[in-house]
N, C-alpha and C positions, 0 to 999 in steps of 0.2 A: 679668702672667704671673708666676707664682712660682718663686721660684728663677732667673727671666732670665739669661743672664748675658752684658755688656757691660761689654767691658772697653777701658778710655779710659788711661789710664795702669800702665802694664804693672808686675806685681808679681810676681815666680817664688819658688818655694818649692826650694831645690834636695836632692834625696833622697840618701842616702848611698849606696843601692844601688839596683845599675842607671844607664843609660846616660842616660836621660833628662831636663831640666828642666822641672819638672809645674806650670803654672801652677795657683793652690788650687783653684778654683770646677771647674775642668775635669777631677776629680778625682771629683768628687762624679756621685749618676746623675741625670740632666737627661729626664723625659718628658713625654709630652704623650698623654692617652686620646685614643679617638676623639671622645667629647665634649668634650673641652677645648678639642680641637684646632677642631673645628666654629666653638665658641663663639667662638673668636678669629680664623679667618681671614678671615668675613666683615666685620669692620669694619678689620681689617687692610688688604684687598682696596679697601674705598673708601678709606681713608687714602691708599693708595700711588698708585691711581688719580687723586684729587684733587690730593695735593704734583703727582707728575708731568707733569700737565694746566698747575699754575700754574709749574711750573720750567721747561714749554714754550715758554710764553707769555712770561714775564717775558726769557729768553736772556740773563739774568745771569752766570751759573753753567754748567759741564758736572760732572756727578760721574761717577766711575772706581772701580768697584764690582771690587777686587780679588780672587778668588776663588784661594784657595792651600789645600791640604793636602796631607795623605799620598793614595796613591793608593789609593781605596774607601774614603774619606769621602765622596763624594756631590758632589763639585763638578760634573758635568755634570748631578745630579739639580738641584741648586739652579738654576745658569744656566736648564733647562728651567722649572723654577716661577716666575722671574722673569717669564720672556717669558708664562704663563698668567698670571701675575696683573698685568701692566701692560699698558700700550698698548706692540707692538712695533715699530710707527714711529717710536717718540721711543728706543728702545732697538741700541744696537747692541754685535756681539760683537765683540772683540778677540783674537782667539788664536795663540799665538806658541810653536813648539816649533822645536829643534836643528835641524831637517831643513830648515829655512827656506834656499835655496840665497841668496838676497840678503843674512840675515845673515852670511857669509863675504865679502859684497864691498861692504858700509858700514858705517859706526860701529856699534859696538852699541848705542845710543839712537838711532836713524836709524829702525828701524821703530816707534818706540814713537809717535815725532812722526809720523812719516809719515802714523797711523791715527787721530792725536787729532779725535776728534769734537769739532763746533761746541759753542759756549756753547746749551743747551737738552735739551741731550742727554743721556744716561747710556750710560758703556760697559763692557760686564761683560768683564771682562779675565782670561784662563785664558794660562799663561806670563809672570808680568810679569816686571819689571825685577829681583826678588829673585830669582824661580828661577836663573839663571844663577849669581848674587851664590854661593847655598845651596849649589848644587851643584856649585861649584867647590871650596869649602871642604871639602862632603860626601866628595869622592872623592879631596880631595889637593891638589890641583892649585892651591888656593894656601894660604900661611900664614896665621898666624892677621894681622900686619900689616896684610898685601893683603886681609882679609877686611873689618876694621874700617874700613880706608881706604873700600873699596869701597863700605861699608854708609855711611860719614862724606859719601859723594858724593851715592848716592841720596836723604838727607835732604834736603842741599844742591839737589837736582831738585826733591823735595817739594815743597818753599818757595819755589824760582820759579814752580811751577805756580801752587801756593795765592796768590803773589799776582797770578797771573793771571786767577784764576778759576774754577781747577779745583777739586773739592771731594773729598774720599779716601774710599773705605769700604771701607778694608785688613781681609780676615778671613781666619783661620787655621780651616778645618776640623778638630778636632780628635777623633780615635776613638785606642780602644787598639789600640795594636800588631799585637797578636793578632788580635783583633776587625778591622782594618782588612784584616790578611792573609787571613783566611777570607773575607769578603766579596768581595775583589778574585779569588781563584779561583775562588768560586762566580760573581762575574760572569763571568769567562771563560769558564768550561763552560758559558754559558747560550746557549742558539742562540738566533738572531734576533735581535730587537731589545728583547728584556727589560726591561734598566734600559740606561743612560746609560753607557759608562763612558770616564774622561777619564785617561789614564794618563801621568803626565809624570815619573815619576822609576825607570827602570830599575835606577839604584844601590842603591835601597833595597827589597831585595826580602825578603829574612829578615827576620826579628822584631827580631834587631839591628840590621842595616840601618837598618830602621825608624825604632827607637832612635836610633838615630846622628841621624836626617834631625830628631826632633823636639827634639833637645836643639839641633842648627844651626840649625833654627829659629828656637825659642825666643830664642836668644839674639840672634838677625838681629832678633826684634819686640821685644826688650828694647833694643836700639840705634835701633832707629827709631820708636818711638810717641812721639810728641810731640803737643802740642797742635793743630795745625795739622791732622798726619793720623794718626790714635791706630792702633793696631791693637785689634781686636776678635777674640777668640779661641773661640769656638763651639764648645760642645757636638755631635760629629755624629754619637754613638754610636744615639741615636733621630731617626730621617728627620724627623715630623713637629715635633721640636723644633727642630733645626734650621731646617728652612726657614722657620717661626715668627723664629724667632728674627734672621734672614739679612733679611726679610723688613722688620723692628721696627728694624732697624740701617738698613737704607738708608731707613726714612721718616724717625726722625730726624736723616740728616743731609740729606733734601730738605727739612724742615723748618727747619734750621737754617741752610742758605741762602737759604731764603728770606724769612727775621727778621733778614738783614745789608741794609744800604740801595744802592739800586740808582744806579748811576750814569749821566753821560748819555752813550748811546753815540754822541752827534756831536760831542762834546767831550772834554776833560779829566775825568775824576775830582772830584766837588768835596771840598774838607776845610774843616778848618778854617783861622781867619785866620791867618797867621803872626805869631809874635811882634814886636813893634816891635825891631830892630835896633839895638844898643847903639850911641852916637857915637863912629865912629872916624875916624882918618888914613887915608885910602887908602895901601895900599904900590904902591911902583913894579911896575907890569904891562909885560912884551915879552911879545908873541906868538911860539910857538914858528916861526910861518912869517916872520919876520925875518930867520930865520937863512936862508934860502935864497937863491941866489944868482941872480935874476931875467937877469942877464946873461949869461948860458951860450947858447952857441951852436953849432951845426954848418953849414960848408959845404956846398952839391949835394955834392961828390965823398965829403967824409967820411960824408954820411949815406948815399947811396946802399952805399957800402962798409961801412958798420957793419951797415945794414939786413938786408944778407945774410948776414951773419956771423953773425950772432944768432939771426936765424930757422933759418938750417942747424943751429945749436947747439941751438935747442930742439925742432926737429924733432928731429934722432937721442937725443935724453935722452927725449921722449915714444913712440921708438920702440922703444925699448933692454928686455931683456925686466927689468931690471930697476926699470924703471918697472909692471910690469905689478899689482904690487900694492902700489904707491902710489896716489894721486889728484894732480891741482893743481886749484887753488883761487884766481881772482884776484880780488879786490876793488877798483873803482876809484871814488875819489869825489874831490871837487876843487870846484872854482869855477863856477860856469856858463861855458860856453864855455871851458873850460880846455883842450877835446880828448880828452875822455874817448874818443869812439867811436872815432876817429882810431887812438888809442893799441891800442883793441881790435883794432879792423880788421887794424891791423900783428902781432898776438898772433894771431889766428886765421889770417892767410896761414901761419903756421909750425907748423900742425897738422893732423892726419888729420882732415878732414872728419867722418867716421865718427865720430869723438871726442871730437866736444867739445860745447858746447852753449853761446850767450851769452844768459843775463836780465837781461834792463832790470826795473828795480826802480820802482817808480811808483806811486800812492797808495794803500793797501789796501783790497784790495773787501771788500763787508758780510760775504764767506766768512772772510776773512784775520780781519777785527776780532774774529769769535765765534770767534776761537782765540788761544792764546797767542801772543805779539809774533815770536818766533824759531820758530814754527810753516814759515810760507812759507820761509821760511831751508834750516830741517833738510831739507821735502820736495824741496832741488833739488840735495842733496848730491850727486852722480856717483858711479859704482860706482869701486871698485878702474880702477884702470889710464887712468881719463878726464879729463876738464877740464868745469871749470863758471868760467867767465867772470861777475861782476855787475858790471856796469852800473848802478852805485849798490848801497848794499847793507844790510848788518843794523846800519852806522852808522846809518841816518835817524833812528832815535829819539834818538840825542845829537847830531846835528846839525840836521837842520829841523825835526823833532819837538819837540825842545828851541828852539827861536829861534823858532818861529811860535808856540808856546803850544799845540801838538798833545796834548802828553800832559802828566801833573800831573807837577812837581817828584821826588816819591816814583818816579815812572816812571825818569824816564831816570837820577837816580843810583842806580839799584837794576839799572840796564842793563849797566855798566860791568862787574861784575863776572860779571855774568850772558853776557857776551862772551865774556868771559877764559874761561869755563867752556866755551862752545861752542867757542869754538878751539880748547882746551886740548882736548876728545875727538877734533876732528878730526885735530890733529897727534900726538896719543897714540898715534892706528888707523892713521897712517901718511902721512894727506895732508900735502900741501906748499902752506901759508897764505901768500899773498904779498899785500899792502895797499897799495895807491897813490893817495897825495895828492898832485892836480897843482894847483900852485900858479902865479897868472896875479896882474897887479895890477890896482888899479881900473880905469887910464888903457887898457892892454891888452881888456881886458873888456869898455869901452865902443866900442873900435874895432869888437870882433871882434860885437858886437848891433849897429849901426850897419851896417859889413858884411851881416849876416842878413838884415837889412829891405832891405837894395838889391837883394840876391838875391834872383830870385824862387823857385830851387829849393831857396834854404835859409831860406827867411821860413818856414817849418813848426818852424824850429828854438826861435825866440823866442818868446815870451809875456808876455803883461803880469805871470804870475809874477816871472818872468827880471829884469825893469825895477824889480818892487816890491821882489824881495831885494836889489838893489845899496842900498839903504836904511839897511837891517840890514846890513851889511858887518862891523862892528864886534864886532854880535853874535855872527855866526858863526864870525869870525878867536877868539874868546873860547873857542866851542866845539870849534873846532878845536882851541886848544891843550889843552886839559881830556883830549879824545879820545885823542890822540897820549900825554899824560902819564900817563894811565891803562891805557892798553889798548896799549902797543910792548912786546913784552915778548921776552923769549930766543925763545920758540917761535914769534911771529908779529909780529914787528916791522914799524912800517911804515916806506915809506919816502917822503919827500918830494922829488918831482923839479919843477925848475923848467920852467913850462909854457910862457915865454913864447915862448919859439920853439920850433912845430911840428916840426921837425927834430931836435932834441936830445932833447924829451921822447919823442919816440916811440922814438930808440935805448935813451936809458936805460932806459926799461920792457922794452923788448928782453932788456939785457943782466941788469937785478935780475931777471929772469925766470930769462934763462939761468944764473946763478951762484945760484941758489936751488936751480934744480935738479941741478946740478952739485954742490951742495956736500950736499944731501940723499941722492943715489945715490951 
């Protein structure tokens, strides 16, 4: 196609005069006749049909077909040409504006996961993660810092997708100003159902307006095209060029996912061999769980007495209206038989029924795996004012993940940080992160499985899992300290409570509960 224009590494031309920054090619006039247009959409049409047939099949990959312009550039035209020229069972839409009444009562990356489509899929996505970013800028409401920060983040999202799996096809509608305003009132005056029209930016309603929206643009896909997921910036002054063009852009990048090598999805990742390991001295290793004091204890009387205490304490902090737009968040992982549920049980008597919710966390089914790792995570976030209790959690990948050889090396240290992040928007938007590692020793451990198998109402609890990790003990105390060392941080610290006696650990999670949220409100 002549003249094409695909743009992978972003280059802006900036003009003296006038509000705008005008990327060159988008500058120039972009058409397509009606014969031109003919000639190219039928093999077009098999192109896109065939990638998407083997990007089905394969479920390596999802790609995220981002659809952004001014408003009467044609983005509900394109989304509509997509779904005619693909199969629309392998396609789904994604669309996200202001009036979303759940965006005001979870993170704002909470619906973005919530709606991620499996690996096999493509999702054409109108409102993404920049509209907001843009139109906070556009109208004020933040500086130029908070803008870069912001756009500094999304990258940072990018690239844990991409190494999930996800595959980008960022594009920018571009029409002149003017040209974009005439066409959006002539949409409006049009009765019925005429053309398409997708209207997402109220602020920009004048020519300047306009202006204003395409030079914060521009400059939002000058901060984020990167290699990984480039922005593409389209001509959309002629329809048929466009959607040509909209068109050429999503088969090569179903193309280009599917010339990366696939890995095996009941295993690791394979790579290459690792390097032979230079000869050294081991340095002296303590586990961060040494330091805990297995000896702690509470009497009937002092438990029965703290129990209540703690639970009325976090009963009225979770009833208090100024919890009502926060969250809690507990996280507990630990040892086999350390007490986890125990510990929950005691956490759930001290809350509104109505409120709260507990997930056990447990192998991931073939839904979880065709999606990125911290997918199941996000979808179980609680609204503003609630509790979400796990019962094992988004540690597993740096803890049994990593000890059993569940995911590649690459995987779980590229977790860590990718934790921090998640946290980090959770306690940003307000929730209250609370982390608990119950700590039990070997000798403890083997009573309390011992125990399990005499019981017959609690031989459900053990498994020959349970038996074969006491094996690996070593390995996991390893990763345990790695976890704590990497991921305790100001905003979500965790804390380690000694497990061996039932009585004490369960107050203590009590009361790091209640002084979390005491010191939050």
């Amino acid at each position: 196609m002549s003249g094409s224009s695909k743009v992978g590494r972003v280059q802006s031309q900036r003009f003296i005069k006038g509000l705008t920054d005008v990327f060159d090619s988008t500058a120039l006039e972009h058409t397509l006749d009606k014969e031109q247009y003919k000639e190219l959409v039928g093999p077009l049409r098999d192109d896109l049909l065939r990638l998407q047939t083997e990007v089905a099949e394969r479920k390596s990959h999802m790609v995220l077909v981002l659809i952004n312009g001014a408003d009467g550039a044609g983005k509900g035209e394109v989304l509509n040409r997509l779904y005619e020229w693909m199969d629309d069972h392998f396609l789904e839409t994604l669309s996200y504006d202001t009036r979303d009444e759940d965006r005001s009562r979870h993170p704002p990356a909470w619906r973005y996961w919530r709606d991620m489509p499996p690996k096999g899929r493509i999702g054409l996505v109108l409102g993404s993660w920049y509209h907001e970013t843009i139109r906070a800028r556009l109208t004020g409401a933040t500086g130029r810092a908070e803008f870069e920060q912001a756009l500094t983040r999304v990258k940072s999202y990018e690239t844990m997708l991409h190494a999930e799996g996800v595959r980008f096809v960022k594009l920018w509608l571009h029409i002149d100003e003017k040209e974009g305003r005439r066409r959006l009132k002539q949409a409006r005056d049009e009765s019925g159902f005429g053309r398409p029209l997708v209207e997402e930016w109220p602020d920009a309603d004048t020519t300047k307006e306009r202006k204003a929206l395409t030079a914060t643009a521009f400059e939002a896909i000058e901060m984020t095209s990167t290699g990984n997921a480039p922005w593409i910036v389209v001509p959309a002054a002629d329809g048929r060029y466009r959607d040509v063009a909209v068109a050429r852009a999503l088969a090569h990048a179903l193309a280009r996912a599917l010339e990366e090598p696939v890995s095996d999805p009941a295993g690791p990742p394979t790579s290459a061999a690792p390097p032979t390991p230079a000869e050294t001295v081991a340095l002296p290793y303590r586990s961060i769980l040494s330091t805990i004091d297995l000896s702690r204890t509470l009497d009937g009387d002092a438990y029965h007495e703290g129990l209540a205490l703690e639970q009325r304490r976090i009963f009225e902090l979770t009833s208090s209206d100024d919890f009502k737009d926060r969250g809690l968040i507990c996280a507990f992982e630990g040892n086999d038989a350390a007490g986890k549920g125990g510990c929950i049980r005691r956490v759930r008597a001290a809350l509104d029924p109505r409120d709260f919710r507990v997930h056990g966390i447990a192998a991931p089914t073939d839904d979880e795996r065709a999606r990125p790792y911290l997918w199941r995570f996000w979808r179980h976030i609680p609204r503003k004012g609630r509790t979400e209790i796990f019962d094992r959690s988004w540690y597993g990948r740096v803890l049994v993940e990593r000890a059993e050889g569940l995911c590649s090396e690459d995987d779980w240290l590229r977790a860590y940080e990718e934790i921090n992040e998640f946290e980090r928007q959770l306690v940003e938007d307000g929730y209250i992160v609370v982390k608990f590692w119950l700590a039990i020793s070997p000798e403890e451990q083997l009573r309390r499985f011992q125990a399990r198998e005499e019981t017959s109402f609690k031989r459900f609890k053990i498994t020959p899992d349970d038996w074969r990790n006491r094996g690996k003990w070593d390995l996991y105390e390893r990763a345990v300290t790695d976890m704590v060392d990497r991921t305790s941080t100001r905003r979500a610290p965790w804390t380690l409570i000694s497990a061996e006696d039932k009585k004490f650990a369960r107050v203590e999670v009590l009361r790091t509960v209640a002084d979390r949220l005491e010191e939050a409100l």
